[in-house]
C-alpha positions in Angstrom: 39.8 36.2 -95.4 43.1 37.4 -96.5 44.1 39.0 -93.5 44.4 35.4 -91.5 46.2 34.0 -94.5 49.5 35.0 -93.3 49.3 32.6 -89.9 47.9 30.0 -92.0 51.1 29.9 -94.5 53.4 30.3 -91.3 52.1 27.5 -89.5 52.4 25.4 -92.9 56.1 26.7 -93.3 56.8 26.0 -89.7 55.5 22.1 -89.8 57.4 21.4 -93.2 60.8 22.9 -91.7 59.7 20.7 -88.1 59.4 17.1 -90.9 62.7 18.3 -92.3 64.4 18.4 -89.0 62.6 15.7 -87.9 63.8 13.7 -90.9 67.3 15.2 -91.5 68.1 14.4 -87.3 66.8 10.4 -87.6 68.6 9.7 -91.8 71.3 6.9 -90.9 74.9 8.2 -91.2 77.3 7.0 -93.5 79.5 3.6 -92.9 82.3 4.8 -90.7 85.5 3.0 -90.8 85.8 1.9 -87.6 82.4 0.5 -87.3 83.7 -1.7 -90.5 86.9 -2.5 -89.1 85.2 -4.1 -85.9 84.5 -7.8 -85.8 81.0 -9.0 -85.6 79.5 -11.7 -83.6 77.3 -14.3 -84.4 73.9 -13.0 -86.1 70.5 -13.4 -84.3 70.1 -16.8 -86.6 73.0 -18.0 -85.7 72.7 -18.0 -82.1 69.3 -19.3 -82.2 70.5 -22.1 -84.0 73.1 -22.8 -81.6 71.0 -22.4 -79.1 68.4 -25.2 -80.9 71.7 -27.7 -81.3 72.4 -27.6 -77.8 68.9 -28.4 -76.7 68.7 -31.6 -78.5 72.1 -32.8 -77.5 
């Protein structure tokens, strides 16, 4: 029983390092400054409200 231990503690070890890459490669990055110094549009909402406003005019 012992002797097949070994392959069962690797293939742990191997799927817990796999999550932590896994997790590590998709965390968001920090705020960079020129992604804050660029202007933004008009959110979602507000161009679905635009959108309504022209429809009833």
């Amino acid at each position: 029983m012992d002797e097949g231990l070994w392959v069962i503690l690797l293939e742990a070890g191997l799927a817990l390092s796999l999550l932590l890459l896994i997790v590590w490669a998709t965390w968001p990055k920090g705020k960079s400054e020129s992604r804050d110094a660029q202007v933004t549009g008009p959110t979602a909402k507000e161009k679905a409200q635009e959108v309504a406003r022209e429809r009833v005019k």
